[in-house]
Every structure is written in structure tokens, then in C-alpha cells.
C-alpha positions in Angstrom: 8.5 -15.7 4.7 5.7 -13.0 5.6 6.8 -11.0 2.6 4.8 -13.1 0.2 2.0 -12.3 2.2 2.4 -8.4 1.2 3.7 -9.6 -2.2 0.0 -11.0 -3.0 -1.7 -8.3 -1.5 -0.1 -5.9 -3.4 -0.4 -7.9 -6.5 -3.9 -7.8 -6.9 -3.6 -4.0 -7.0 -2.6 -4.7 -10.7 -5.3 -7.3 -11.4 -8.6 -5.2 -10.0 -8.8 -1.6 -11.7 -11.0 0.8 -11.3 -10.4 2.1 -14.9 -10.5 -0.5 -17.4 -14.2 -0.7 -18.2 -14.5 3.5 -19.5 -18.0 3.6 -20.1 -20.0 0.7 -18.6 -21.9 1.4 -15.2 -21.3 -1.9 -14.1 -18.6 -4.2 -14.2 -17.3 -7.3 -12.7 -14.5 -8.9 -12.9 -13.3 -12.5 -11.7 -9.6 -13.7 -11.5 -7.2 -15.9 -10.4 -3.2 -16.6 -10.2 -0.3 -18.2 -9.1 3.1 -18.5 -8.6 6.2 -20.7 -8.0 10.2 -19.7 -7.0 13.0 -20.4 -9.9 15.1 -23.0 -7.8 12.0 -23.9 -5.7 8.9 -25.5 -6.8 8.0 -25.5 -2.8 7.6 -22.0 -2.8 4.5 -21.2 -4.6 1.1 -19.2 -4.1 -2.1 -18.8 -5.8 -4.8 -16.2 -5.5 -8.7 -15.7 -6.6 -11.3 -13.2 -6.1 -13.5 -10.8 -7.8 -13.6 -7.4 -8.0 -16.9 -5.3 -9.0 -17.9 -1.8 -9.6 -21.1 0.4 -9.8 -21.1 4.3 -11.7 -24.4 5.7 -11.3 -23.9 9.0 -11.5 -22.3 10.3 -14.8 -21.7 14.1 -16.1 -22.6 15.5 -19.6 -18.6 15.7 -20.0 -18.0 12.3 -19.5 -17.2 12.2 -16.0 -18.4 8.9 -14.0 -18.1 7.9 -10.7 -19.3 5.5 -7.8 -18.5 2.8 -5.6 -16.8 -0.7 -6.2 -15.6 -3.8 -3.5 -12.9 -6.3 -3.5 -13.4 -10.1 -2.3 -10.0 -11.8 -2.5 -7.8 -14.9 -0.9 -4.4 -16.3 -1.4 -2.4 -18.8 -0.1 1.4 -20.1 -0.2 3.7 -22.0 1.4 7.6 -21.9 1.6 9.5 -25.2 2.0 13.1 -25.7 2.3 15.6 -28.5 4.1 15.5 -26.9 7.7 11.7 -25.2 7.9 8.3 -25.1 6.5 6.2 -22.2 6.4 2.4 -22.2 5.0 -0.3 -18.8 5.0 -2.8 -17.6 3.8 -4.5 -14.3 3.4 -8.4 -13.1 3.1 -9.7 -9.5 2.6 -13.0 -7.6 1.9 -12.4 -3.8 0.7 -15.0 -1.5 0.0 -14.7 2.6 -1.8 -14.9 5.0 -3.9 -14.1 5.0 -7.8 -14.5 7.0 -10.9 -13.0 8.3 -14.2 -13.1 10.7 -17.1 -12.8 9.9 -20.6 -12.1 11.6 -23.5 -13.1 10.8 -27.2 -10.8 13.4 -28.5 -7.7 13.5 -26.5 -5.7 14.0 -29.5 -5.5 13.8 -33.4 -5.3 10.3 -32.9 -6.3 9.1 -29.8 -9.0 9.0 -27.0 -8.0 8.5 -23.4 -9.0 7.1 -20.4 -8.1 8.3 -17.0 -9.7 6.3 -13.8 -8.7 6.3 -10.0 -10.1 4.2 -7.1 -9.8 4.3 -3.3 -10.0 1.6 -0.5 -10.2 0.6 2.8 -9.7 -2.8 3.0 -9.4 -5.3 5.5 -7.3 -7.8 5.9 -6.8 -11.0 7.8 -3.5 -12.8 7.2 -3.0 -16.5 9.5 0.6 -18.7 8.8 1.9 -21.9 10.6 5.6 -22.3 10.5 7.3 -25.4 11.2 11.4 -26.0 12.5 13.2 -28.6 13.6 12.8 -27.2 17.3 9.4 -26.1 17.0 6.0 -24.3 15.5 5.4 -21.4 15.2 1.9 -19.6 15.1 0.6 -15.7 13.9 -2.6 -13.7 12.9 -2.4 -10.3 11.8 -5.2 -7.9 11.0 -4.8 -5.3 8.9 -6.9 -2.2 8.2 -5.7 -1.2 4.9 -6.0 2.2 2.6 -5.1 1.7 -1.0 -5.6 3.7 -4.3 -5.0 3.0 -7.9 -4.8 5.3 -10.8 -4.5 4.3 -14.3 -4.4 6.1 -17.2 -5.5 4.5 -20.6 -4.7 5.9 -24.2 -6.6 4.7 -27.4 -5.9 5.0 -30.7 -9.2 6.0 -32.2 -8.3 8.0 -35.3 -5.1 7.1 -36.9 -4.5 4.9 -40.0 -3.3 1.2 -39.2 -5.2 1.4 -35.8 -4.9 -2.4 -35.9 -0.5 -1.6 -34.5 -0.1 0.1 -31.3 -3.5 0.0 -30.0 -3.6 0.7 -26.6 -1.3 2.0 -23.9 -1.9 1.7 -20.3 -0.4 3.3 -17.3 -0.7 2.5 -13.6 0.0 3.4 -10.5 -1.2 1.9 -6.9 0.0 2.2 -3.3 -1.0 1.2 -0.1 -0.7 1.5 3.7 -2.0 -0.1 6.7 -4.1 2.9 9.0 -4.2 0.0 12.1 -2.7 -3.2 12.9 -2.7 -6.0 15.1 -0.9 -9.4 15.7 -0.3 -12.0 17.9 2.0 -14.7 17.5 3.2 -18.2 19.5 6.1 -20.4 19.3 5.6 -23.9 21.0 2.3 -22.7 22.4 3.8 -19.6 24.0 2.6 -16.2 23.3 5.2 -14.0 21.8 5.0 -10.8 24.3 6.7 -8.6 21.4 5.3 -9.5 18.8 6.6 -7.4 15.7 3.9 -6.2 13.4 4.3 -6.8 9.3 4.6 -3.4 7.7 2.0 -3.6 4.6 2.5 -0.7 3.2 3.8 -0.7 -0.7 4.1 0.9 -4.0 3.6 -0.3 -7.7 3.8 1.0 -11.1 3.2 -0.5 -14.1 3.2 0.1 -18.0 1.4 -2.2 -20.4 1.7 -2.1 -24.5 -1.1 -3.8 -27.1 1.3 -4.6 -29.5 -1.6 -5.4 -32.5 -5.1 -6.1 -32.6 -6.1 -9.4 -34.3 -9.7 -9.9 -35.6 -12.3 -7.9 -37.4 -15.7 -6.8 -37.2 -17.4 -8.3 -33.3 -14.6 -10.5 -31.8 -11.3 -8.9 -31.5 -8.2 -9.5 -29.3 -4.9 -8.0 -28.1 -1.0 -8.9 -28.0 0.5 -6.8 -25.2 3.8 -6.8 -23.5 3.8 -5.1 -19.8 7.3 -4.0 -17.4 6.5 -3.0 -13.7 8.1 -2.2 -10.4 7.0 -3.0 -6.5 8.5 -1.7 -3.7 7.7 -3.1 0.0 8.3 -1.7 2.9 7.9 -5.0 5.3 11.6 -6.1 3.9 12.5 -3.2 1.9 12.6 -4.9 -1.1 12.5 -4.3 -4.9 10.9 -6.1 -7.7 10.8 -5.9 -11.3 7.6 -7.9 -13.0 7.6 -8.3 -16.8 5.7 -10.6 -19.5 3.2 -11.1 -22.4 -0.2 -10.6 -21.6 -3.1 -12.4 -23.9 -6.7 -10.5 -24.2 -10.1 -11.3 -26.1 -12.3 -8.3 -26.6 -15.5 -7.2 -28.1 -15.1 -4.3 -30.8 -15.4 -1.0 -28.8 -15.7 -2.6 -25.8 -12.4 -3.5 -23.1 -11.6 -6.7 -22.6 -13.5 -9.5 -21.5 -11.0 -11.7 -21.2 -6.7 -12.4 -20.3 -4.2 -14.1 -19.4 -0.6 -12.8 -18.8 2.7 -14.7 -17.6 5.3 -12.9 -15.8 8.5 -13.2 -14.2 9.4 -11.3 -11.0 12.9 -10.4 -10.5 14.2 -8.9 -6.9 16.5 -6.3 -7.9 19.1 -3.5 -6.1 20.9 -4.7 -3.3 20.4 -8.0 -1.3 21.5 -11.0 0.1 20.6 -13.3 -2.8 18.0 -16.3 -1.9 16.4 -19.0 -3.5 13.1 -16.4 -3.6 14.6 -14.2 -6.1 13.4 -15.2 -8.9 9.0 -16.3 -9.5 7.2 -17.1 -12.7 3.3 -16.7 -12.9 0.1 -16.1 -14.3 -2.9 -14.3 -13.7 -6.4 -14.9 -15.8 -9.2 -12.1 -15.4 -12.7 -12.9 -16.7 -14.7 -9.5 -16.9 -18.5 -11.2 -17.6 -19.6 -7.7 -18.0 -17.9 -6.6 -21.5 -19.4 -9.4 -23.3 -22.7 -7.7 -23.8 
């Protein structure tokens, strides 16, 4: 049941990104999700927060870079015939981020190349609930985490309206201190076992077309990722369609994206396997 926990946490690492916005020295971002189990509408989650960044210092070759945050919660709970088990998770996060661009990259393209790091702290509470008993934990987390993500942009070719925009990601992150108590019945646990946080994603996203001419524009896109967890040593595969509205020249300001999340390699198979979602992002910044 705690592996949701890290599951959410690492998810946002695809939703904030220090590298989206190229050229803007502010930008905000808003967003929100959820998710439920195939074979078990009792499993499900949602999240929301809001992720901001500042660049005030800039380079005659393009080079930006400054400092961004991360406010965030989620919540979930997991029921089935024997047990029930609800959390929720808060963190703050605070660091460093910056990028370069490139107007010619290619013949046909401009590029975008951005990286962010972390420290973040978390606070993660759950109740669970037997036949034969409760059971109680808090863990806190101190957390490092880094993304980088790599955008290419079709600037020059003929057709750019096909093709776009191709993004690539990559984030990780791993817990520098930990601690956690935990009861059953009312009763410390006296060895209590500590979740291990620490995780790996990557992630490649496609605009399929643009839509739309001269202000208002928007974006088809298809995306296939790949999480690993330490906590339970599992992997995932997330795919889906993602949606965007965008302002010409500009990224976007809006999106919405459905996924499915598949566990995949070997393990003892679950009612868990299998999660559909959604995530919207609403970045106020890129409308002006």
C-alpha cells in the first residue's frame, strides 16, 4: 500500500518542469490529477499543487538560470474485502533551475535543453484498517531530486504544422534522511522499517500536429514512459494522448493528458496492476 505514496511523488516529477517555459523569466504553473485501479475503483488517488520558477540572470548566448519551488499534496486510499488503507502525502521543495536554448540547432529545428534540482521535503501520514486492528505511520522525508528535459522545435522546415515538437525527459530522486514511526493498536512499532523513496523516470512525448493559426494554437501529442521504484522494486510503463492550448511562439498554457500505467517485468500479479488517469496543468504565465 505505501508504494502509491512514492508512485505520486514521483509522478509529479513529470508534471512540474524546469524546462518547458525557454525564454520567460517567470513561470507558474498549476495542476492537478488522479487515478483509479483497473479491477478496483477503491483504489484511487488524486494530486494538486503548483510549481513556479524565477530566471533572473540570463547570458548573451542564451543561457538562463535561477531558482524555482514546489507546493504539492496527494491523497489515496486502497480498499479491498479484508483491509482498508487511506494516506496522504504533503511536500514543499525549493532549488536551483536553468537552461539553454538554441534558435539554430539544426537546418530545421531549435532546441531546448533545461535541468532543475531539489531538495524537498516530504511528510507522508496513512491509517490502515484490518479485521484485527489499526494501524498508524508518519514518515518524513528529506528528499533530493533533479529533472532534465530536453525539447526539440521545428522552427524551419516546410509543413511545420506535422511533427512539431519532441520532448525528452529524465528525473530521479533519492531520500538524503528519513524518519518514521509507526503503531498497531496503539502500540509503537520498535522496528519500524523506513519506505525507500528513491526512483527513476524517463519519458518521451510527440506533438503529433499543430491545429490553429495566427494567436491561438494547440497541440495533439502522444507520450510512452518508464518508472522504476526502489520501495517495492517495481516497474511501470505510463502511456497516453496528451491535449495542449498554446499561444503562437509561446509553450503551452494549457493540458490535459490521460494515461494508463501498466506494472511490467516480473511480479506476483495484483489487483494494482493496472491505473488509468489524468493530469491538467494550467501555466497562467504563457498567456501573456
Amino acid at each position: 500500500m505505501k508504494k502509491f505514496i512514492i508512485f505520486i511523488s514521483l509522478f509529479l516529477g513529470f508534471i512540474y518542469s524546469s524546462s518547458g517555459q525557454f525564454q520567460r523569466d517567470i513561470n507558474v504553473s498549476l495542476f492537478a490529477g488522479g487515478y483509479f485501479a483497473q479491477q478496483n475503483v477503491n483504489n484511487q488517488g488524486y494530486w494538486y499543487g503548483v510549481y513556479g520558477e524565477y530566471l533572473p540572470f540570463r547570458t548573451p548566448d542564451h543561457v538562463s538560470f535561477g531558482f524555482c519551488f514546489l507546493l504539492s499534496s496527494s491523497s489515496f486510499k486502497n480498499n479491498i474485502t479484508t483491509s482498508m488503507y487511506e494516506g496522504n502525502s504533503n511536500q514543499f521543495g525549493l532549488g536551483f533551475t536553468g537552461g539553454k536554448y538554441w534558435e539554430f540547432f539544426s537546418l530545421r529545428h531549435s532546441a531546448y535543453l533545461g535541468a532543475n534540482v531539489m531538495l524537498r521535503k516530504t511528510i507522508d501520514e496513512g491509517e490502515g484498517i484490518t479485521w484485527d486492528g489499526q494501524y498508524l505511520m508518519r514518515q518524513e522525508d528529506y528528499i533530493i531530486s533533479s529533472e532534465l528535459n530536453f525539447n526539440l522545435l521545428k522552427a524551419f522546415a516546410y509543413n511545420k504544422r506535422y511533427f512539431p515538437r519532441t520532448q525528452f525527459k529524465f528525473a530521479f530522486q533519492k531520500a538524503l534522511a528519513s524518519e518514521k514511526e509507526d503503531y498497531w493498536n496503539g502500540v509503537e512499532i520498535p522496528e519500524s522499517v523506513i519506505w525507500d523513496k528513491a526512483g527513476i523516470s524517463s519519458e518521451i512525448k510527440l506533438s503529433l500536429i499543430e491545429l490553429g493559426y495566427l494567436e491561438n494554437r494547440s497541440h495533439i501529442k502522444t507520450f510512452i514512459g518508464y518508472q522504476y521504484f526502489r520501495g517495492d522494486q517495481s516497474h511501470w510503463l505510463i502511456f497516453g494522448p496528451e491535449f495542449s492550448l498554446k499561444r503562437w511562439e509561446m509553450d503551452d498554457w494549457l493540458s490535459l493528458s490521460l494515461f494508463v500505467k501498466q506494472r511490467v517485468g516480473d511480479y506476483e500479479q495484483s489487483l494494482n496492476d493496472t491505473h488509468f488517469g489524468f493530469n491538467l496543468a494550467f501555466t497562467f504565465t504563457n498567456l501573456n
